[in-house]
C-alpha positions as a Python dict, from the first residue, in 0.01 Angstrom:
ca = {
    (1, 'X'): (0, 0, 0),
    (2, 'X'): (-224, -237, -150),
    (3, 'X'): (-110, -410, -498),
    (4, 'X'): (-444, -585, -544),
    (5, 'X'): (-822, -575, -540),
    (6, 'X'): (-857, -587, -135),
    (7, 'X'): (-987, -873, 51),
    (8, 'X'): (-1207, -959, 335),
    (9, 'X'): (-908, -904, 585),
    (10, 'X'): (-758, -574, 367),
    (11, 'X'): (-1087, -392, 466),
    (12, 'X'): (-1143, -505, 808),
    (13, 'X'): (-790, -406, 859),
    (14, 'X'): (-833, -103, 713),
    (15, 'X'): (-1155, 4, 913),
    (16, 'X'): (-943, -65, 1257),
    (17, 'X'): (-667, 174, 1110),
    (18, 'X'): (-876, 450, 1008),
    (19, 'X'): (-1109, 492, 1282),
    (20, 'X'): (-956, 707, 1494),
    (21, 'X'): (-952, 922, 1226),
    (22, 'X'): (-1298, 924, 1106),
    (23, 'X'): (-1677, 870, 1213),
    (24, 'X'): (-1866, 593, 1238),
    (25, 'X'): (-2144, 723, 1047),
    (26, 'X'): (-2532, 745, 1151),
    (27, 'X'): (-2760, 491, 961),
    (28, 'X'): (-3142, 665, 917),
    (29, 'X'): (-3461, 560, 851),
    (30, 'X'): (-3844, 695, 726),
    (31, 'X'): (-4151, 545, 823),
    (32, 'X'): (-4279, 776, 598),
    (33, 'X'): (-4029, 720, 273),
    (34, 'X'): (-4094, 343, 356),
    (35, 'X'): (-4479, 329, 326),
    (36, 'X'): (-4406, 524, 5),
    (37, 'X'): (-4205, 293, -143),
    (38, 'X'): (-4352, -28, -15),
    (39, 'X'): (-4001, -149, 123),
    (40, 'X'): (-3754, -66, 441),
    (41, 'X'): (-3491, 169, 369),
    (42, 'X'): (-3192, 245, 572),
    (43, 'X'): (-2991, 541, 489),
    (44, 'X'): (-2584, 545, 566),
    (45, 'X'): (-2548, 889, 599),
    (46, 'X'): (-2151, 956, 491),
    (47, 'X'): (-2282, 1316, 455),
    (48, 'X'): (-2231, 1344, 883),
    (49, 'X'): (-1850, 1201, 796),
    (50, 'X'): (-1525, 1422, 833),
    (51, 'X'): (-1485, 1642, 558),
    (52, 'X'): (-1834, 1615, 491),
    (53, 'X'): (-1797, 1339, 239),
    (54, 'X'): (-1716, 935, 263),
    (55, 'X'): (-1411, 1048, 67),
    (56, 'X'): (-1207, 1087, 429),
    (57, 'X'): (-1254, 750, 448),
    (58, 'X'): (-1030, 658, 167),
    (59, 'X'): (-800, 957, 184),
    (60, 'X'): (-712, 871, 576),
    (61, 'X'): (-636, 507, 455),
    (62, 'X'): (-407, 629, 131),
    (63, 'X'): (-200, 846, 353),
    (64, 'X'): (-171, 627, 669),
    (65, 'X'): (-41, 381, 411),
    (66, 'X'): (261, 610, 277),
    (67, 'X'): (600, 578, 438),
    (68, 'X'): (746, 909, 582),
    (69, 'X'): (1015, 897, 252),
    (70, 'X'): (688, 940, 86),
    (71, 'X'): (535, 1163, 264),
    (72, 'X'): (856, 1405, 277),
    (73, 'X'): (725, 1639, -9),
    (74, 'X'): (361, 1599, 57),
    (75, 'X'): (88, 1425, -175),
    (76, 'X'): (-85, 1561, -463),
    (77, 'X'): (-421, 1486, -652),
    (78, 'X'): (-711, 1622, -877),
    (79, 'X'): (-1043, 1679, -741),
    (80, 'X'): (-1409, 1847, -791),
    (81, 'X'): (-1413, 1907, -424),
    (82, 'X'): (-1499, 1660, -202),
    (83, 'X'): (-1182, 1453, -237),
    (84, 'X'): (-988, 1767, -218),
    (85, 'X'): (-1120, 1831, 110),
    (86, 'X'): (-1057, 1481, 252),
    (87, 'X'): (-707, 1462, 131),
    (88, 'X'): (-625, 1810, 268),
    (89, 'X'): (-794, 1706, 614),
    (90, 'X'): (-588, 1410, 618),
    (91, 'X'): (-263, 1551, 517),
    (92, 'X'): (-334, 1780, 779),
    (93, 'X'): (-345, 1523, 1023),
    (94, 'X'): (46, 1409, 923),
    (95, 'X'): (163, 1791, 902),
    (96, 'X'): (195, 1785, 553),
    (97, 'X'): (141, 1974, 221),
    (98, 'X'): (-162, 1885, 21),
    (99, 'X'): (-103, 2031, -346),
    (100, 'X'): (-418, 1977, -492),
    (101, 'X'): (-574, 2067, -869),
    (102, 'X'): (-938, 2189, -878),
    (103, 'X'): (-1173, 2283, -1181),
    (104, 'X'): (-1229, 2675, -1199),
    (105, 'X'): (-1566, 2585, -1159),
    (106, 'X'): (-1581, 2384, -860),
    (107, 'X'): (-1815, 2476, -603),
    (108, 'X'): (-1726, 2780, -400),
    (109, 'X'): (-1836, 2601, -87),
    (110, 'X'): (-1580, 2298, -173),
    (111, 'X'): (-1323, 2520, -242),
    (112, 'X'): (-1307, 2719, 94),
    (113, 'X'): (-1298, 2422, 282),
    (114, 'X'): (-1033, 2290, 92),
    (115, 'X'): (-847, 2619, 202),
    (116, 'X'): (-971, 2581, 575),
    (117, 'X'): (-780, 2204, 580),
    (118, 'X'): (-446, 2401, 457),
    (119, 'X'): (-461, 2251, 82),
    (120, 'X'): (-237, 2414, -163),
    (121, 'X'): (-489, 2520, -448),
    (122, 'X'): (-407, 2513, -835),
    (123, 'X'): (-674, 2593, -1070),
    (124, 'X'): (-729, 2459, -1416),
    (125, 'X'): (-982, 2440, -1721),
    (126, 'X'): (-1279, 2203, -1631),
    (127, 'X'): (-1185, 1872, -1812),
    (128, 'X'): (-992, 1552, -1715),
    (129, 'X'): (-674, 1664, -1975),
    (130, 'X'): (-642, 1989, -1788),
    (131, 'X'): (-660, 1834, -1451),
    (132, 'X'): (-414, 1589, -1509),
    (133, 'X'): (-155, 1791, -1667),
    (134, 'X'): (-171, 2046, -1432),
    (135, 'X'): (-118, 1762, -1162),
    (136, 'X'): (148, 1614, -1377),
    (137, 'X'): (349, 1976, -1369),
    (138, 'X'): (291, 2033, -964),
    (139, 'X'): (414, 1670, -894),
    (140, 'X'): (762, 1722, -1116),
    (141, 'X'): (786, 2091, -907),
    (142, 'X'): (696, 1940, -597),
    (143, 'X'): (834, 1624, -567),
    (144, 'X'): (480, 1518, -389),
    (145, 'X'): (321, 1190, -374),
    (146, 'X'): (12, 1114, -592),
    (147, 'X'): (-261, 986, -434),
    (148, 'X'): (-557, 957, -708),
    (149, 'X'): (-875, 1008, -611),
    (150, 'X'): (-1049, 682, -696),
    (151, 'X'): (-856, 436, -912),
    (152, 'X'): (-650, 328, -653),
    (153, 'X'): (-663, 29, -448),
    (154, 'X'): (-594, 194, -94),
    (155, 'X'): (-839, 421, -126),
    (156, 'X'): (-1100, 168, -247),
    (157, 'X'): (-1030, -53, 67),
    (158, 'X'): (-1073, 329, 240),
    (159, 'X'): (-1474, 355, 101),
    (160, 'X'): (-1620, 8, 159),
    (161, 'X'): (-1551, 34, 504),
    (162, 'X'): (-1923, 229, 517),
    (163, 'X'): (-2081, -53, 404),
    (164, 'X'): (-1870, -271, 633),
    (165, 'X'): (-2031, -59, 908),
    (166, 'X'): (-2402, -101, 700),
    (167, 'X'): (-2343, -470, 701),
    (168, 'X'): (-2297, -518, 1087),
    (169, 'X'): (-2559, -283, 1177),
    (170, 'X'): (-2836, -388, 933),
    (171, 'X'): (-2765, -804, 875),
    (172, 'X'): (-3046, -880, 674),
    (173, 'X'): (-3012, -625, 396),
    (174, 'X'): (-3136, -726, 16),
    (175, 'X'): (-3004, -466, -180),
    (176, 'X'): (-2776, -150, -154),
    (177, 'X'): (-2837, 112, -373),
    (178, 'X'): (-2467, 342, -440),
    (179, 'X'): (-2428, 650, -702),
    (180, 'X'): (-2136, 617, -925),
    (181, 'X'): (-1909, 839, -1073),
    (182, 'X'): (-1550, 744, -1083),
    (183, 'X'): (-1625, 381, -904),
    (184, 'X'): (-1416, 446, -551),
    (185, 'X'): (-1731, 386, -356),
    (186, 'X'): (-1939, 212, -564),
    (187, 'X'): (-1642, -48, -602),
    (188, 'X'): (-1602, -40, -230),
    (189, 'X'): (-1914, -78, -199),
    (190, 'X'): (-1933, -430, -432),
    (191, 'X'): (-1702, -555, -219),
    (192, 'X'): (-1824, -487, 156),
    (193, 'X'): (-2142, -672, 18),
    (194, 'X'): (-2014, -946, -115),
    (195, 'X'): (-1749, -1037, 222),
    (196, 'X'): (-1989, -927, 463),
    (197, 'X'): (-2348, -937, 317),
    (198, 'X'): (-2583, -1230, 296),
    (199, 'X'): (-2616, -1264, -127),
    (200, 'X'): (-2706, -843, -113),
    (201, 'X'): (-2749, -721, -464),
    (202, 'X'): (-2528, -403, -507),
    (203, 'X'): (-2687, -137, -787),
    (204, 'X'): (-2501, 164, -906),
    (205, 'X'): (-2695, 467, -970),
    (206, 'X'): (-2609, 768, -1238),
    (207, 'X'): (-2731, 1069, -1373),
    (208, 'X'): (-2859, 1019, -1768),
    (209, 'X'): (-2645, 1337, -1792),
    (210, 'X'): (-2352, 1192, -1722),
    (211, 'X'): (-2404, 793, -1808),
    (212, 'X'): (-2023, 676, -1885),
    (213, 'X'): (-2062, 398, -1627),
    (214, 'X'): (-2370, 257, -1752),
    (215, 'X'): (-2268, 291, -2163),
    (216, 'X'): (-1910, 123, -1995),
    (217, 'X'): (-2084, -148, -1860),
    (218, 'X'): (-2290, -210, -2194),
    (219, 'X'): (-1975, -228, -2387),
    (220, 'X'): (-1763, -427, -2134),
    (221, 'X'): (-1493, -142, -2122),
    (222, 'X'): (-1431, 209, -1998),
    (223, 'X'): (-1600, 451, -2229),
    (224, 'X'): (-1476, 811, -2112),
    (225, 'X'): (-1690, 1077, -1978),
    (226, 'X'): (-1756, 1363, -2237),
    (227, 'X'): (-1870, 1700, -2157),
    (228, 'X'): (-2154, 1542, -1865),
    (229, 'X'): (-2432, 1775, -1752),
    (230, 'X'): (-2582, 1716, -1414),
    (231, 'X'): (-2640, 1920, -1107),
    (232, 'X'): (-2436, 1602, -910),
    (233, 'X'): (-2126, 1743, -960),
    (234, 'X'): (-1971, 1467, -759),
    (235, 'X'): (-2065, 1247, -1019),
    (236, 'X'): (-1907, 1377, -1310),
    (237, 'X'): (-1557, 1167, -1382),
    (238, 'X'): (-1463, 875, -1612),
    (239, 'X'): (-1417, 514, -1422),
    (240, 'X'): (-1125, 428, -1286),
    (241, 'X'): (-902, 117, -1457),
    (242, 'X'): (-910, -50, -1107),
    (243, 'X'): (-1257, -35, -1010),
    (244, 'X'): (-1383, -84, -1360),
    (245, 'X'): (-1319, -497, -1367),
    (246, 'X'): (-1483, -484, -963),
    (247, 'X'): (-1761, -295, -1068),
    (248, 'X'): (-1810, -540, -1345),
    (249, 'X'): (-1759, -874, -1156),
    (250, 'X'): (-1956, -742, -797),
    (251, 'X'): (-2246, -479, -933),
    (252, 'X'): (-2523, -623, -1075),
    (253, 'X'): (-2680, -340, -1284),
    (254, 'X'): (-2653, 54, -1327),
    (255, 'X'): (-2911, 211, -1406),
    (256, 'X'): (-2980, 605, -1470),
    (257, 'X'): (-3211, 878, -1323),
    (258, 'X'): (-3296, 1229, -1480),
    (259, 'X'): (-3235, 1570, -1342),
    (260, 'X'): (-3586, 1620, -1184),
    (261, 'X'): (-3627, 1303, -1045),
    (262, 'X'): (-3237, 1414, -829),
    (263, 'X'): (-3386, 1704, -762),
    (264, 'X'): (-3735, 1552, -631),
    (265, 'X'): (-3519, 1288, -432),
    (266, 'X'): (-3264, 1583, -258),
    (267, 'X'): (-3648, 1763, -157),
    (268, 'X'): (-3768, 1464, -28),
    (269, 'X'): (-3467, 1344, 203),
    (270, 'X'): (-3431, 1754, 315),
    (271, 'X'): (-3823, 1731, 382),
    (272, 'X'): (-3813, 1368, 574),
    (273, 'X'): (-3464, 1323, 713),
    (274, 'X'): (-3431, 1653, 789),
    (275, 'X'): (-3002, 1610, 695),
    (276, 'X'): (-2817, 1824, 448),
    (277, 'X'): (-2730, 1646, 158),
    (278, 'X'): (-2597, 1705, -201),
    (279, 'X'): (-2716, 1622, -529),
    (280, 'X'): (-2505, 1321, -588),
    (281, 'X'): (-2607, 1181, -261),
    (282, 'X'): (-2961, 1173, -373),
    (283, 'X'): (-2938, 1017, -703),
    (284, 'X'): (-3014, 622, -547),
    (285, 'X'): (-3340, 759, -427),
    (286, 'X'): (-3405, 918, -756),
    (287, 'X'): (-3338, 547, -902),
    (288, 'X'): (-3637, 477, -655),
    (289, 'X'): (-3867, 711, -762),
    (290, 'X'): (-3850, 665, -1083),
    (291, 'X'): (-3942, 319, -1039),
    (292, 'X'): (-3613, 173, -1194),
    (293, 'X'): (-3558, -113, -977),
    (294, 'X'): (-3820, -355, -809),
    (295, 'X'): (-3784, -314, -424),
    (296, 'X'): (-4124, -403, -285),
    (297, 'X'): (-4074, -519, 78),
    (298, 'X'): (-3709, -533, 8),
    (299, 'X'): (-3458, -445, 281),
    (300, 'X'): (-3292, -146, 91),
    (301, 'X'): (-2962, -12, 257),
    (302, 'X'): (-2853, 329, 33),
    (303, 'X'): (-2540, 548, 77),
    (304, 'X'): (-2552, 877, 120),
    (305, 'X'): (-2227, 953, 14),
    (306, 'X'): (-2203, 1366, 100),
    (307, 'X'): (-2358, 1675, 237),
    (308, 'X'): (-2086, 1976, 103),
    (309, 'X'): (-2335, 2163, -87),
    (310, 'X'): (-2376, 2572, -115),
    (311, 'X'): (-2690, 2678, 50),
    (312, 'X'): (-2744, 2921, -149),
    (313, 'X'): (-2783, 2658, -455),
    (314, 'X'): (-2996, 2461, -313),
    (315, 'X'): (-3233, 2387, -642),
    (316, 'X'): (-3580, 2403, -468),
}
């Protein structure tokens, strides 16, 4: 398990371990979205990854990493849903229990699949307290290993390996455009760009509903998420203490979209990619449309970081 903020090697090495286990992940573009936006856009589309999320990326990594004394009693963490999923999908993979704590609100279509993977569901009240003490209370019962979903150094390693794969496929890239929430990817992210890039400015993009990242990075230190309100649900949790200082040091600005402009972006990408996203995954181009960053013929890379959405809620 990694002890530090991984290096160069840490994530190449940790893209050759996980492989096997995950998918190389299609990179698309627009002619159309491009002309609109006076710049070339490349989409990596982590929604097409196992699990449906670029979370398998980093949950495949945390568990390969655990020793089988570790793994004896099975691993344990928190999640919204898409994190949930990956860890149960890779716990699977070892023959092991998943114990994992959801809101009672999480999305019906997260939840089922975190049953199909054979995770071990506890409900609790929607806010971080609740989660984490009803983690706290299944890890003394169980004996299982956490594995957080984000503020952890393993599973950072896990997400920049999509923008390792961004990086060799598209050399000449300006400026990535990630969504934040708890920093896992967007940290992951930072890094990939600044090992393998060529000087590629990395911008973190957030709902104005749910803006801890971008009031943390004001004040130079985590300021909690309080009762957010978005429709990216994936987007909703406080910073991590690990990826905060990488965030700081390797993302140059965050900057903050409202609710129509998400819901404009999902439309669009539905309308012109023709893929299956969710809201969180649209947020960057939201940044985009609402003008907040200069990009004119810019080479713009932009992770799509997950597809698990309910049809039925699809808000257009």
């Amino acid at each position: 398990m990694l002890v530090t903020i991984p290096g160069k090697s840490d994530i190449t090495n940790t893209l050759d371990r996980i492989s096997p286990y995950i998918h190389n992940t299609p990179i698309l573009t627009s002619t159309l979205l491009n002309s609109m936006f006076n710049c070339s856009m490349f989409f990596k589309c982590e929604n097409f990854q196992k699990a449906g999320s670029f979370k398998s990326r980093g949950a495949v990594n945390a568990i390969l990493g655990l020793s089988e004394s570790e793994l004896r009693a099975g691993v344990g963490t928190h999640s919204s849903g898409n994190f949930a999923q990956a860890l149960a999908r890779a716990a699977g993979m070892l023959n092991v229990p998943a114990h994992i704590v959801m809101p009672e609100n999480a999305p019906k279509v997260k939840v089922n699949a975190v049953k199909q993977y054979g995770g071990k569901i506890t409900f609790c009240k929607p806010t971080l307290a609740a989660r984490e003490e009803a983690l706290e209370q299944i890890l003394s019962q169980t004996g299982a290993k956490e594995i957080h979903p984000y503020d952890n150094y393993d599973i950072i390693a896990g997400q920049s390996t999509a923008t390792l794969e961004l990086c060799r496929e598209i050399t000449d890239l300006d400026i990535i455009l990630c969504p934040i929430g708890g920093g896992g990817l967007i940290s992951g992210t930072a890094l990939s760009a600044f090992y393998f890039g060529n000087n590629i400015e990395v911008i973190a993009c957030e709902p104005a509903g749910a803006d801890d990242a971008y009031r943390s990075m004001l004040a130079g230190r985590i300021i909690p998420s309080v009762d957010p309100n978005t429709i990216a649900d994936g987007l909703l949790t406080s910073l991590g203490e690990r990826n905060f200082p990488i965030i700081k040091k390797y993302v140059s600005k965050i900057v903050t979209v409202n609710e129509d402009s998400i819901i404009s972006a999902m439309k669009l990408i539905y309308e012109r990619l023709k893929i299956v996203i969710e809201p969180s995954s649209a947020v960057p181009l939201a940044a985009i449309i609402e003008n907040k960053i200069e990009l004119t013929d810019k080479n713009v890379g932009i992770i799509i970081s997950g597809g698990n959405i309910d049809l039925a809620g699809i808000p257009f």
